[in-house]
Structures are given as C-alpha cells and as structure tokens.
C-alpha positions in Angstrom: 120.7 103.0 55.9 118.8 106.1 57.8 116.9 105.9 54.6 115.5 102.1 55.4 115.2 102.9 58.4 112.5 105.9 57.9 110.8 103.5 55.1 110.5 100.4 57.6 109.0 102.5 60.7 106.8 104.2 58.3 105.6 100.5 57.1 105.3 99.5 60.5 103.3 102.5 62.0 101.0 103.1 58.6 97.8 104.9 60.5 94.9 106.0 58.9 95.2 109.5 60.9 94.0 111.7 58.1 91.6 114.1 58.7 88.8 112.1 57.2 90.1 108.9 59.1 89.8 111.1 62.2 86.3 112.9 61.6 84.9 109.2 61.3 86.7 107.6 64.1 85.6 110.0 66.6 81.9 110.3 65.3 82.2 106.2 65.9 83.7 106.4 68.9 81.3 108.3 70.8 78.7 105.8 71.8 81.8 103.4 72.3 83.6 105.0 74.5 80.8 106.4 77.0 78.1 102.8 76.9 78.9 101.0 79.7 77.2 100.5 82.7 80.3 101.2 84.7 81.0 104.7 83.1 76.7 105.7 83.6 76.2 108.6 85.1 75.4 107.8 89.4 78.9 105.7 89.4 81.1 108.9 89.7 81.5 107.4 93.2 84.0 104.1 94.5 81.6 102.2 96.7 83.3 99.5 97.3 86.3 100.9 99.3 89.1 98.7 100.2 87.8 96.0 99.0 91.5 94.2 98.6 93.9 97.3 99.0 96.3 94.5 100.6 96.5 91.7 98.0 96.1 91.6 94.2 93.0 90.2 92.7 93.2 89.4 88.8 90.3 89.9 87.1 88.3 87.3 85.6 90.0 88.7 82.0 93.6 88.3 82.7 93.1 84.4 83.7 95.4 83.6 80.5 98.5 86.0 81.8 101.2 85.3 83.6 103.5 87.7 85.4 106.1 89.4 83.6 107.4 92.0 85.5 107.5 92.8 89.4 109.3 95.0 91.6 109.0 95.1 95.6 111.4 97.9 95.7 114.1 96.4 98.0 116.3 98.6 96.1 116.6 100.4 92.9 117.2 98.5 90.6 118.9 100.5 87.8 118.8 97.9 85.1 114.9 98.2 85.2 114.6 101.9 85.9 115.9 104.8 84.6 115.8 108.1 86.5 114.2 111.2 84.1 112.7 110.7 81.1 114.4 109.1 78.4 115.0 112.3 76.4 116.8 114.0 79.5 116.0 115.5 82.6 113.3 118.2 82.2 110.7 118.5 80.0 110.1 121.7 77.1 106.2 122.7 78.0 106.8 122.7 82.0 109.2 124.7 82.7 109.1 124.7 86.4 110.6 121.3 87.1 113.0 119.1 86.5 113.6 115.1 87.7 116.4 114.8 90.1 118.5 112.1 91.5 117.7 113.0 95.2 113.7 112.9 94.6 114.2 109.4 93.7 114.8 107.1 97.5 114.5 103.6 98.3 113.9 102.9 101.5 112.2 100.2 103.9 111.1 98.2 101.0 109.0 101.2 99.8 109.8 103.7 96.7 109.4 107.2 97.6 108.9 109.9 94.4 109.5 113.6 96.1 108.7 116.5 95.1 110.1 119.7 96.3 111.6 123.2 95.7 115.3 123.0 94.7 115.7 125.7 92.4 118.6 124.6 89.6 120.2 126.3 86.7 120.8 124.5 83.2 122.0 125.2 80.0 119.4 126.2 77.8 121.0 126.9 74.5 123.6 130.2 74.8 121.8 130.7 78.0 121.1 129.3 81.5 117.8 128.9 83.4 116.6 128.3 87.1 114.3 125.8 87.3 112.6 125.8 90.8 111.1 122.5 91.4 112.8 118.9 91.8 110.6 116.0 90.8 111.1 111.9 91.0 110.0 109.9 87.9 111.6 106.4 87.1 110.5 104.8 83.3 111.3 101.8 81.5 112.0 102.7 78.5 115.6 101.1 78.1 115.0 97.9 80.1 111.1 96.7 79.7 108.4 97.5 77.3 104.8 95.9 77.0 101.9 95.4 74.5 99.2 94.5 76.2 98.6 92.8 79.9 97.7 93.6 83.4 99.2 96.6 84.6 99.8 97.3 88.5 100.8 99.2 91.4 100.1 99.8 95.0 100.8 103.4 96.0 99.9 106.0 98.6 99.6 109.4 97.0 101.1 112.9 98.3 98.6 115.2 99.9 98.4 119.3 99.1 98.4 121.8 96.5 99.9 121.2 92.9 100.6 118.0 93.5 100.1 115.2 90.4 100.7 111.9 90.9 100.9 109.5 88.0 101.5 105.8 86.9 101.1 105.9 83.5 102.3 103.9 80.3 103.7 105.4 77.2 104.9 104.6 73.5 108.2 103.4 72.7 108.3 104.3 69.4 105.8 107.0 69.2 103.5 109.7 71.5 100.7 109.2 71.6 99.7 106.3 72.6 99.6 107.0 76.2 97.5 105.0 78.9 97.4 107.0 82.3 96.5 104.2 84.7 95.6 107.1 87.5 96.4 110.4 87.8 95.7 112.4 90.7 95.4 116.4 90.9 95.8 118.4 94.2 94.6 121.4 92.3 95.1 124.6 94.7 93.8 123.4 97.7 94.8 120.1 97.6 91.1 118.4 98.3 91.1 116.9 94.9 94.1 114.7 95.1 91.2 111.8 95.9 89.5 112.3 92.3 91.3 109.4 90.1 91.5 110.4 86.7 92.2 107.7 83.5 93.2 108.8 80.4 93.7 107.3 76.8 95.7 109.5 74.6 95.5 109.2 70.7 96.0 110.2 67.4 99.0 112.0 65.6 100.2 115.3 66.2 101.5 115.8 63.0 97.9 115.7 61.5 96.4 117.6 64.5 94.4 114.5 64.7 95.9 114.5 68.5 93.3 113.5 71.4 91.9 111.9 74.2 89.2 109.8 76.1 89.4 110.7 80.0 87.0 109.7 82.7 87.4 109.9 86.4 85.7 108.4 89.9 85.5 110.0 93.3 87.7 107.9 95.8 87.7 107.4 99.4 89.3 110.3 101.1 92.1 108.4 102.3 94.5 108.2 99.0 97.0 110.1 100.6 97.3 108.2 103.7 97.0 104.4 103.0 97.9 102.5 100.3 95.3 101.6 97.3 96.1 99.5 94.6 95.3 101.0 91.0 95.3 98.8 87.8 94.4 98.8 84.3 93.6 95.7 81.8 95.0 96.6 78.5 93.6 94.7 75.4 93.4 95.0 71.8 89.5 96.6 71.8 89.2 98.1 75.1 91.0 98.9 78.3 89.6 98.6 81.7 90.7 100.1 84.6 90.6 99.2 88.7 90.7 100.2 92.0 91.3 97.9 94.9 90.1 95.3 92.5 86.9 97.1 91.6 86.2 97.6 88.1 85.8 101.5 88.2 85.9 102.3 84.5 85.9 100.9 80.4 87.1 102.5 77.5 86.1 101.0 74.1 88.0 101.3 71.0 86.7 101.3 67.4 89.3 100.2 64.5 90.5 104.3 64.4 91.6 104.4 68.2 92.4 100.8 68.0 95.2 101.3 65.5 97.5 103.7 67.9 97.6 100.9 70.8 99.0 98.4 68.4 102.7 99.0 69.7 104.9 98.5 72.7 104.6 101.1 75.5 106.9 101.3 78.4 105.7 102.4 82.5 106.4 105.8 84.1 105.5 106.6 87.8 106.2 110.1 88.6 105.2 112.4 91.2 105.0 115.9 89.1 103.9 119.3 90.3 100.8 120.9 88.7 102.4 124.3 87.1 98.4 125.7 87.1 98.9 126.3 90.8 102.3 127.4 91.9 101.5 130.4 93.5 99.3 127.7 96.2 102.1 126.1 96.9 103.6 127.0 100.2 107.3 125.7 99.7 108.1 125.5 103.7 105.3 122.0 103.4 107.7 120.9 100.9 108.9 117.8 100.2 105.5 116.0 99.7 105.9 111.9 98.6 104.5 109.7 96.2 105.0 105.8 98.2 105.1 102.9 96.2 104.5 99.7 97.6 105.0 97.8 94.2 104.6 97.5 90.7 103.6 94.4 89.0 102.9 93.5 85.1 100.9 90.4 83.6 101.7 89.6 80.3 100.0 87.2 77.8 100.5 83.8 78.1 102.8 82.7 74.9 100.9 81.7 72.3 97.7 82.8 73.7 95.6 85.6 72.0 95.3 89.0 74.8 
C-alpha cells in the first residue's frame, strides 16, 4: 500500500525540476516576471491610498467566482482553524518562537495574533530547550484548501521592531509552492513594517532548484493603525496582487513556474517575530497584535475555467 501510495503522488506531482528544466525556466522567466507596467520602476509607491479599505471590490478578473470561504471572526471557529502549524507547534530553522494557545484571542468580532516574550521549555530529543517567544498563527490545513481564486483579508498590522506579519497560502501536499499575499517586516526599528512585500516561492528542494519571485510597494504610513485590506488573484499563468483594491503588483508565470502552482494550497495568517533583530526588541513593549477584521476566499464558479 505505502508503496502505491509513493507511485501515485509521484504521478501526480511529475515536475520537470531538473537542473536543465530549471536553468531554462528562470532564463524565460525573467522578462515575464518583471514586464508589467505595474511592477516599472516609479510605482514602488501606493498612490491611491484608501481607496476602499472599508468594503471589498472584486476585480474585474474574478467576475466568474463566487465566495467560498469567509470568516468575520465572531469566534474561533476550530473546525476551520487550527492553532500552530500542522506539523506541531514550533518550527526547526527559528528557534526563537513557538505558536501558543494564548497568542491566539477572539474578541469583539476582531482576531488578534500576539506576539510576545513567554519563554517555554520543550523536549527536544534527550534534551529540553527554552524557547523565548510566543507567537499566534491559525492555518487551514485540515479543514479548507484552495486551487486557485480570490484571496482576502482585512488586517491592521503590529507596529515595532522584529515584528513580521503574514497572510500567506501554502502547499498541501508539497513546499514550495507558497504565495505570500503580504508580508510585512519591522526590521530593527520598526519603520519598515509599512513596506508590503509579495512573494511566490518555487521549485523543489530536493533538486536545489528552490526559489523565488518577490516584489514589494511602499504603503501609507498608517498599516499599523487602521485597517487595509490586502488581496491576491491567483490563476493558472499569473498572480496579481492588491491593496485596498488597487492593483499594486503582477507576477507572470512561464510553463516551469507554472507547474508548482498546479495543486491545492491552504491559508496561514501569523504574526511571527523577525529572529534578525532580537537584540531590538525591548520585551517590556511586548505583546504587539496582528488585528484581523476578516478573511474571505472566492473560488471558481463550477464548471467555469479560473
């Protein structure tokens, strides 16, 4: 059985992620990726701010799909989100945090993500470690997963050092792919926490074929204290992303990057803290929030071609 098993998910996720495939796919990528009048460089700035922070505008694109997912966080609904990644409750390459039950609140018809120094021992192996900082992230994975569609959430983001805020969308059956819808990055002062950052992960890891389109846009300097809705179109040849219903940036795929988005990939929100700048943390400012408003999902009409 375990031997079917390996054969059918090796049928089903057949990539051409050699190193050949990959030396052409990038090369053909290049002009893809960075030819579009939105990425040109002179548009590193959001102009058009608050253009519909309050209500959600579908873009001319996603006329065919229909909502398939929404949560106004009146509670937590457990049978939609899991707390912690689905793998457990800490993560191998960062060390410094785990995700906790208490960083994780619902209240006032608002999700708050926290962030904050809690230090905690666990098992590693034959011995224990402390683990300083206590993280919220919620995911899908076991409830709701996705291929293609409107993607959604209206957010306020935390404010300081180290802080990294993140809606993000990831493979269910394999990483990469992984669409990061925004991320934001306090750094050590905490000034570029209004810098959003969108990222397309790709490639295999196995075949060091492992990488990345990223691109980013200067935001008003309000993210941290009013709410901003941040989106991203997924379909088959490109995805688009938007800001208060401003289309802010496009990533175009060739048939090499094309190939790794052609599975199901589930949402992650978390509100993480950046291990590049502990030491500019001042732990007394502690906990900072992540506020979500909502999170919302439009799938493809059935029977109608994303």
């Amino acid at each position: 059985m375990l031997l079917a098993f390996v054969c059918a998910c090796a049928a089903q996720h057949s990539l051409d992620s050699t190193k050949k495939g990959y030396r052409w796919g990038k090369t053909g990528l290049l002009l893809k990726r960075s030819f579009d009048w939105v990425n040109l460089p002179g548009n590193g700035h959001f102009t058009q701010a608050d253009r519909c922070s309050n209500h959600l505008h579908l873009p001319a694109d996603a006329s065919k799909y229909a909502l398939v997912f929404a949560d106004d966080f009146d509670s937590l609904n457990t049978n939609l989100w899991q707390i912690g990644q689905p793998w457990g409750r800490f993560h191998g390459q960062q060390p410094h945090q785990y995700y906790g039950d208490s960083e994780v609140i619902v209240k006032n018809g608002k999700l708050s993500l926290l962030n904050r120094y809690s230090p905690k021992v666990f098992a590693n192996g034959d011995t224990n470690c402390q683990i300083p900082y206590a993280t919220g992230l919620i995911n899908t994975a076991n409830s709701k997963t996705f291929q293609y569609g409107y993607f959604t959430i209206r957010c306020k983001n935390p404010s300081g050092p180290a802080t990294w805020p993140a809606f993000w969308l990831t493979g269910k059956n394999n990483w990469p792919p992984e669409i990061d819808v925004f991320e934001m990055y306090g750094r050590c002062k905490g000034k570029s926490i209004h810098r959003q950052t969108m990222t397309a992960h790709y490639g295999k890891i196995e075949t060091s074929t492992k990488t990345h389109v990223m691109k980013s846009v200067k935001l008003p300097s309000n993210t941290d204290t009013a709410f901003h809705i941040y989106a991203c179109l997924w379909l088959p040849g490109k995805i688009q992303f938007y800001t208060d219903g401003v289309l802010v940036r496009t990533m175009r795929m060739n048939k090499w990057m094309k190939q790794f988005y052609n599975e199901p990939m589930y949402l992650v929100v978390n509100n993480a803290v950046d291990h590049r700048y502990l030491e500019c943390i001042d732990n007394s400012k502690l906990p900072v929030s992540l506020e979500v408003d909502w999170i919302k999902v439009y799938g493809p009409l059935a029977g109608v071609k994303p």
